[in-house]
PATI-30715 format. One line per 3 residues: number of its first residue (from 1); their letters; for each residue x, y, z of C-alpha. Coordinates in steps of 0.001 Angstrom, whole numbers, plus 500000, padded with zeros to 6 digits. Layout:
BEGIN
NUM) A) X:Y:Z ~ ...;
# end
This chain:
BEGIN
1) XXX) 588167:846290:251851 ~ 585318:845480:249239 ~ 583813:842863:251964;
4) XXX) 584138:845241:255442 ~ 581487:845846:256961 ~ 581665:849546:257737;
7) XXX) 579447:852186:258911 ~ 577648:854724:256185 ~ 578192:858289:256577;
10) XXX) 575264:858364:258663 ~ 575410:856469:262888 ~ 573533:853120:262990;
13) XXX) 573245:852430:259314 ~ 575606:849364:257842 ~ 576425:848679:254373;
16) XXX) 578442:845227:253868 ~ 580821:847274:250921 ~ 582750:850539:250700;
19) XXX) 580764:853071:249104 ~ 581936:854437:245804 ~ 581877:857748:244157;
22) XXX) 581401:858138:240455 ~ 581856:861202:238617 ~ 580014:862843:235578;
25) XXX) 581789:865767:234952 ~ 582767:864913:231586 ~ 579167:863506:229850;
28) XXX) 576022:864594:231857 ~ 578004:867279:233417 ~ 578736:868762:229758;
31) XXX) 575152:868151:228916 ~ 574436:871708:230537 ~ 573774:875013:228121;
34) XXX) 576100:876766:229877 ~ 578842:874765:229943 ~ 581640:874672:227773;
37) XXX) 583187:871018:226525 ~ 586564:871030:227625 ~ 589895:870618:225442;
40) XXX) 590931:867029:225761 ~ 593960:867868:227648 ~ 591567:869860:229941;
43) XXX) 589909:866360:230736 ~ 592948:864395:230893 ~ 593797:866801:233786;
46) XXX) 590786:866370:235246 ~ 590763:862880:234901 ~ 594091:862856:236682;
49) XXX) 593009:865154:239655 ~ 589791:862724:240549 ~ 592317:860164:240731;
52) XXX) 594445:861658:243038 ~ 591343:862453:245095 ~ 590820:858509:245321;
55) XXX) 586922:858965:243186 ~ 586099:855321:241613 ~ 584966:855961:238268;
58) XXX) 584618:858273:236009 ~ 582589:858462:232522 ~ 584690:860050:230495;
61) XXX) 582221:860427:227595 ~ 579793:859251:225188 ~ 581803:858122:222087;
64) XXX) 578795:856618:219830 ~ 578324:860561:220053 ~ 580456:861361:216923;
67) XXX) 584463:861722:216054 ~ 585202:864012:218008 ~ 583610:862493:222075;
70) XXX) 584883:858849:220448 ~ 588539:860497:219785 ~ 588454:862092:223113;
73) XXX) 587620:858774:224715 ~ 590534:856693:223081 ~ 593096:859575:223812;
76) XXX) 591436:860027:227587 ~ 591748:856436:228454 ~ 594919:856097:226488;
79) XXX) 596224:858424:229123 ~ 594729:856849:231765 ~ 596374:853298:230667;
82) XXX) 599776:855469:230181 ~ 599142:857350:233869 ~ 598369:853849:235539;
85) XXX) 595348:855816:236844 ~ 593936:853533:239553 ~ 590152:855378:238311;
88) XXX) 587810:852993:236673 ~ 586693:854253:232775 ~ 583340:854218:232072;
91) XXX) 581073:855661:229288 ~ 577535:856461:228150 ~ 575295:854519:225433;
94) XXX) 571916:854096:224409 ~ 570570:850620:224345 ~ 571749:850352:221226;
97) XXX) 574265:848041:219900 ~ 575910:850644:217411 ~ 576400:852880:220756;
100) XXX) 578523:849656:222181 ~ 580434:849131:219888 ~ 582459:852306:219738;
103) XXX) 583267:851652:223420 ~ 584262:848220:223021 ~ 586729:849590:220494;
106) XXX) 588163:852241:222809 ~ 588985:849026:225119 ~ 590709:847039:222419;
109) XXX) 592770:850133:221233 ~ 593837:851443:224754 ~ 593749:848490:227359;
112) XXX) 591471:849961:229636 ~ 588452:848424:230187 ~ 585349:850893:229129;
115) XXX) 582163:850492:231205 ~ 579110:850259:229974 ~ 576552:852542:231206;
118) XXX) 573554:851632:228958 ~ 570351:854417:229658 ~ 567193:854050:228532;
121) XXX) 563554:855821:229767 ~ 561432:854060:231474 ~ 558797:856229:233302;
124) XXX) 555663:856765:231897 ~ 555827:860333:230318 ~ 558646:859236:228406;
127) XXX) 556962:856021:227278 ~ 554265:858261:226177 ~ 556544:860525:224163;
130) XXX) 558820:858111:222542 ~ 555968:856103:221566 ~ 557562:852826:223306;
133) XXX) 555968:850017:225306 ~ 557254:848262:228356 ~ 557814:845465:226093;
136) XXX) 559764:847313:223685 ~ 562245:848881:226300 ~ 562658:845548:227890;
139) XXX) 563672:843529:224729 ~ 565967:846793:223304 ~ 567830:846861:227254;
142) XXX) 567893:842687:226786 ~ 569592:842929:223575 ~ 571943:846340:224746;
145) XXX) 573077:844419:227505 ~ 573642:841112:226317 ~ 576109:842453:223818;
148) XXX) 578319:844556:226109 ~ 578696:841582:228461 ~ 579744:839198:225347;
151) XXX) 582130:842071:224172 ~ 583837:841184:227791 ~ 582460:844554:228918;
154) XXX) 580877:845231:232555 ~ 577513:846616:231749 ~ 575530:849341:234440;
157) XXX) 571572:849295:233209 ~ 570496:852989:233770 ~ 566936:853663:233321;
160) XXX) 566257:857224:232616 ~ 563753:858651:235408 ~ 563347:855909:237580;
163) XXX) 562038:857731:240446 ~ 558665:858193:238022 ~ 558627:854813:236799;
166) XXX) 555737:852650:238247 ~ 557348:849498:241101 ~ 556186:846995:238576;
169) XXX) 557404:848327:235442 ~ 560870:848744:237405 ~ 560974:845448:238514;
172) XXX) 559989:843590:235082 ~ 563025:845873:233271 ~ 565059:845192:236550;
175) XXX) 564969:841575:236314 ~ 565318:841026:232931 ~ 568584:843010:232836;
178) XXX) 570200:840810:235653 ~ 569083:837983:233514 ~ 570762:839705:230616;
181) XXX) 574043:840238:232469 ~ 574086:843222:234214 ~ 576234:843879:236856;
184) XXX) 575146:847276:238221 ~ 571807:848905:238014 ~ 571286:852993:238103;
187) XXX) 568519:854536:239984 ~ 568161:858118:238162 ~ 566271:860909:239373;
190) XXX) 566694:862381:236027 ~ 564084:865789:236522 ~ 565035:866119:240467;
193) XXX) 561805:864745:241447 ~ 562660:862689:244394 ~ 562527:863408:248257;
196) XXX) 564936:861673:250492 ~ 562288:859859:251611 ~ 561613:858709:248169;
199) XXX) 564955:857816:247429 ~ 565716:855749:250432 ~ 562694:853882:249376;
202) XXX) 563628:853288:245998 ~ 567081:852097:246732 ~ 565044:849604:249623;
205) XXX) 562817:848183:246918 ~ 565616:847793:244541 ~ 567727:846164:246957;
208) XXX) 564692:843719:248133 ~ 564299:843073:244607 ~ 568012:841632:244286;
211) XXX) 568364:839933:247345 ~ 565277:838197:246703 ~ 566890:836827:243664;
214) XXX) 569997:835680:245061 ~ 572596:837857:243109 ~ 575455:840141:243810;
217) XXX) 574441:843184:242002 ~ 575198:846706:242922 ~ 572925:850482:243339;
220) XXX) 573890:853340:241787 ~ 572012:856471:242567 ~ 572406:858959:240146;
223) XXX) 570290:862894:241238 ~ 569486:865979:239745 ~ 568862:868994:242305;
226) XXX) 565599:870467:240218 ~ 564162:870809:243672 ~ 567280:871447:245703;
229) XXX) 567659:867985:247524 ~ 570358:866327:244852 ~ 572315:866388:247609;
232) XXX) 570285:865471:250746 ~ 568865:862890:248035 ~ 572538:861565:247517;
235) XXX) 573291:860772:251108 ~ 569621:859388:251959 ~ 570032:856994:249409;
238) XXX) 573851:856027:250530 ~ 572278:855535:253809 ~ 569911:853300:252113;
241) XXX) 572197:851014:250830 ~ 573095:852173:247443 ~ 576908:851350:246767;
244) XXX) 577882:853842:244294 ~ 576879:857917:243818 ~ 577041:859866:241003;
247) XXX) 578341:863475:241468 ~ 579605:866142:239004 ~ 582312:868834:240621;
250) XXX) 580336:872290:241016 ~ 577615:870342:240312 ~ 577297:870780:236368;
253) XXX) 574642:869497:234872 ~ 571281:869136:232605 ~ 568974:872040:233555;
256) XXX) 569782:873428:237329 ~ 572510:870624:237900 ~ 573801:867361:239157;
259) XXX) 574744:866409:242763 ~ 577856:868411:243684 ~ 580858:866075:243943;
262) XXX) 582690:868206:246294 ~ 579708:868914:248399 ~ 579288:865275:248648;
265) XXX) 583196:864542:249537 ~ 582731:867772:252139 ~ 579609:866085:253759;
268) XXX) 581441:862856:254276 ~ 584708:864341:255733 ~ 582702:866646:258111;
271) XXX) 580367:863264:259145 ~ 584048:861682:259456 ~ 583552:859072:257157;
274) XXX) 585429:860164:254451 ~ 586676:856381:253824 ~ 589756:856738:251423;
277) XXX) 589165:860069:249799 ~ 591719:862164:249506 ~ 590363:865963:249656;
280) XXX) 593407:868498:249885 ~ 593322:868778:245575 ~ 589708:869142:245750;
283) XXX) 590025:872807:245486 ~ 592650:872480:242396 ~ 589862:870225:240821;
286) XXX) 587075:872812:241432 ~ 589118:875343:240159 ~ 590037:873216:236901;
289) XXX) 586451:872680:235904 ~ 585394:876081:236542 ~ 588267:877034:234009;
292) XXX) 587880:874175:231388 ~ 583929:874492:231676 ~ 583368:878034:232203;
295) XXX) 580279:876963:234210 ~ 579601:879694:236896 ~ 580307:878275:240213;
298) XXX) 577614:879209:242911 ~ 578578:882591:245096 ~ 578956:880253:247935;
301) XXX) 581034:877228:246665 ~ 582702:876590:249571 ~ 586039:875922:247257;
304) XXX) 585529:878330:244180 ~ 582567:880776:244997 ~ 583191:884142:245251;
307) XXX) 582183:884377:248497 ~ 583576:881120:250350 ~ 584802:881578:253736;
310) XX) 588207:882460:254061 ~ 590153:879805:256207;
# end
């Protein structure tokens, strides 16, 4: 299935690999005021329930964070190894080797591979306040990278706020983290800044940028809907050739929220392209979150608002 070529949600555009769906519920979802952090057994559920609905991957925490998101992490992939949960495990980390490490220990203790989802921020504002140089980001990502990949690890370079970051600076951090290893690199637009527009021509230039070096490395496109287009963003960039999206359910998130996972799945199913997803739980899994969470769910959440048509 990985080689197909099949059609993207959208008539005319092709993609030479099944799109994925990645969730982030359970780290930047929880990174919301508002939102509660679930009991662990409240994410194991969840965990299970985005498995059943057929989603990729799912970053079930930051465990570098402290005891108790590292604890969570070995008993949520523990039951994930026990479940033989067909759901990828991945987590958060700074580009920091100390952040690694934790999450190549959850992979030793429970069997299931951890990965790495090293962030970092790269535009210019956040340059400015952090005090860092290109140079400095670059040989910190170099160094972040280089150890998940000896630790056997499959590393995702994330840079924070891509959509602001300058083409240039982008492409120096780009290419040196291929070079370092990385298999996966996240576009974020981390303060909902993008267009559709923009994002289709971020994922372009990041796709030129790999095929002109010859290597099999995927897109993720990770939104934030600070201007309301997380979602129209999500599907642009799909269309664009990005091979994985990021979605939380109810769309949870820093500030005004992430893309909306089951917005997303109800987009592709009513473009009838819903590829192997599995939507008739998506309601129980709305309904799950909104409980373990206590986010409130928009009034018209087509699965959980209060006032969602009636069917």
């Amino acid at each position: 299935m990985a080689d197909e070529v099949v059609l993207s949600p959208w008539e005319g555009a092709r993609t030479t690999a099944r799109v994925k769906l990645h969730d982030e519920t359970l780290r930047d979802g929880l990174q919301n005021p508002t939102a509660a952090d679930p009991t662990v057994e409240q994410k194991i559920e969840i965990v299970h329930l985005l498995d059943d609905i057929g989603i990729d991957s799912v970053n079930i925490g930051l465990p570098a964070a402290g005891p108790r998101p590292y604890a969570d992490c070995i008993a949520v992939a523990q039951a994930m190894a026990d479940g033989k949960l067909t759901i990828r495990a991945a987590g958060a980390a700074r580009t920091l080797v100390d952040d690694i490490g934790p999450m190549a220990d959850v992979t030793q203790k429970t069997g299931v591979t951890m990965e790495v989802m090293t962030f970092i921020g790269s535009s210019p504002i956040r340059r400015y306040v952090e005090g860092w140089s290109v140079e400095l980001i670059r040989e910190r990502s170099v160094a972040a990278i280089a150890f998940g990949v000896k630790e056997g690890l499959p590393v995702t370079y994330v840079t924070e706020d891509t959509t602001r970051t300058p083409p240039h600076v982008l492409r120096e951090l780009f290419m040196a983290a291929i070079d370092a290893g990385a298999h996966r690199l996240c576009l974020c637009d981390t303060v909902g800044h993008a267009t559709p527009d923009g994002a289709r021509n971020i994922v372009q230039f990041t796709r030129n940028l790999i095929e002109g070096m010859g290597v099999d490395v995927g897109i993720d496109w990770h939104g934030h809907d600070d201007r309301g287009f997380a979602l129209a963003n999500a599907l642009a960039a799909m269309e664009a050739g990005a091979d994985r999206i990021h979605g939380c359910v109810l769309g949870v998130g820093e500030r005004v929220g992430n893309t909306s996972l089951e917005l997303l799945l109800r987009n592709l199913e009513h473009s009838g392209k819903l590829a192997h997803w599995r939507t008739a739980r998506l309601p129980e899994l709305c309904e799950r979150v909104l409980e373990a969470t206590r986010f409130p769910a928009r009034p018209d959440n087509p699965y959980v608002g209060p006032d969602r048509p009636t069917r």
